[in-house]
N, C-alpha and C positions, 0 to 999 in steps of 0.2 A: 450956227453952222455945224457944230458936232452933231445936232439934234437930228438935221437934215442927212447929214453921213450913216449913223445909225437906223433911218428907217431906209433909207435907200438900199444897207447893207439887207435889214431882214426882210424888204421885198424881195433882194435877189435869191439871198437864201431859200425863203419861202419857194419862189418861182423856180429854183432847181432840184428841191426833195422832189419834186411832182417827175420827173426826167425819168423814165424807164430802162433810158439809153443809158445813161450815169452807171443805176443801179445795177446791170448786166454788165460792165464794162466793168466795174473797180468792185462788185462783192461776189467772192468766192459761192458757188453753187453746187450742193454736193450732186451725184448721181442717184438717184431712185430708182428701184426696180422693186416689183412687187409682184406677188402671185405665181401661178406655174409656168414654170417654160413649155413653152407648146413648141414642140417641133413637127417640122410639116411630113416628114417621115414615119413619125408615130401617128401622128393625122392619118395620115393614107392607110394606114395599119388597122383603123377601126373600122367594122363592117356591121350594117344593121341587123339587128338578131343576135346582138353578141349579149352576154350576160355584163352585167356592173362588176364584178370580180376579175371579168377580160381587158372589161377599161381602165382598172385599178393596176391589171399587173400593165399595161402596156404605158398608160399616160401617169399613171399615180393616181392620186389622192387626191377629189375634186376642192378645190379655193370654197368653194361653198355647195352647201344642198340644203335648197330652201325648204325652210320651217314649214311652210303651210305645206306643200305638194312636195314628199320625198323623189320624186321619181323625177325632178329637175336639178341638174349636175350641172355647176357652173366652174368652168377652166378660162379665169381675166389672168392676163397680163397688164403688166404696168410699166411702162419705161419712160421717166423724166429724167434723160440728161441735164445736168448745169448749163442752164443757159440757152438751150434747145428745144424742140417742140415735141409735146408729149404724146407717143403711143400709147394704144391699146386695143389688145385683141381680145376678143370673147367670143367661146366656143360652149353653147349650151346644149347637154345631152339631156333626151326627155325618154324616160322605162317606163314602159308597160307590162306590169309584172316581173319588174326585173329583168325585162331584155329588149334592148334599144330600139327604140321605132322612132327618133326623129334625131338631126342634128342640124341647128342653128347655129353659124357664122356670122359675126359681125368684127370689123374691123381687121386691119393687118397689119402686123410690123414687118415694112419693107426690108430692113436691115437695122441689126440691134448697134446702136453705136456705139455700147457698152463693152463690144467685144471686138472693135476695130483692133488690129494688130501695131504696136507700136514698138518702133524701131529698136533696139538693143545698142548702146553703143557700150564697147568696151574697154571696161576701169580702164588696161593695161594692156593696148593693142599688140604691144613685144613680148608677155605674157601669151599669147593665146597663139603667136605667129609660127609656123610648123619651119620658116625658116631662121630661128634664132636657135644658137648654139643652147644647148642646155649646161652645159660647164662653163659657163664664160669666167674667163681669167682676169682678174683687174690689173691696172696701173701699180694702185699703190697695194701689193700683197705682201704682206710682212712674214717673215719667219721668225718664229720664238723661237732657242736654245735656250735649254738649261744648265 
């Protein structure tokens, strides 16, 4: 009978490491973010015929430029929320002589969830209230003499 208990126990065991849903539900998942931030206002900002030194000052510092062809400039984003599904944008700049003749988009992050705004609540609501006396007198206020 014990025998029977124990394999029963490491089939279930077994049968529930496999569970995805388990593993999302009860293991902490940190947030990832990798690469440059592309904002779509600097986007708009770049115009073909600009030199790589215009793209440097307006977007920064390309995430890579491939070893074989310099004249390919790769701006990847990377965003893996804990538990969520993972973005990625990629924007590749190609120079011809140093001044931009092509730009490839792929991918887009709709909204970075990394940067949702989350609520504030406060330590010490009567602390922060504009209508609490600032001298408040207590009950038990003692006087010392000497």
């Amino acid at each position: 009978m014990p025998i029977k208990n124990i394999i029963t126990c490491f089939f279930l065991i077994l049968s529930l490491s496999g569970c995805s849903s388990l593993y999302d539900t009860f293991v902490y998942q940190i947030d990832v973010t990798q690469g440059n931030y592309i904002e779509e206002e600097k986007l708009n900002q770049v115009e073909m015929g600009m030199s790589q030194e215009q793209i440097i000052f307006i977007l920064g510092s390309p995430m890579l430029i491939d070893q074989f062809n310099s004249s390919k400039w790769y701006y990847i984003r990377y965003i893996k929320p804990g538990g969520k599904e993972i973005q990625q944008q990629k924007v590749v700049f190609t120079f011809t002589n140093k001044i931009l003749t092509n730009i490839d988009r792929e991918g887009q992050i709709k909204e970075n969830p990394l940067n949702t705004p989350k609520l504030k609540k406060a330590p010490n609501e009567a602390a922060e209230s504009p209508n609490v006396e600032r001298n408040p007198e207590t009950d038990n206020a003692v006087t010392i003499e000497n």
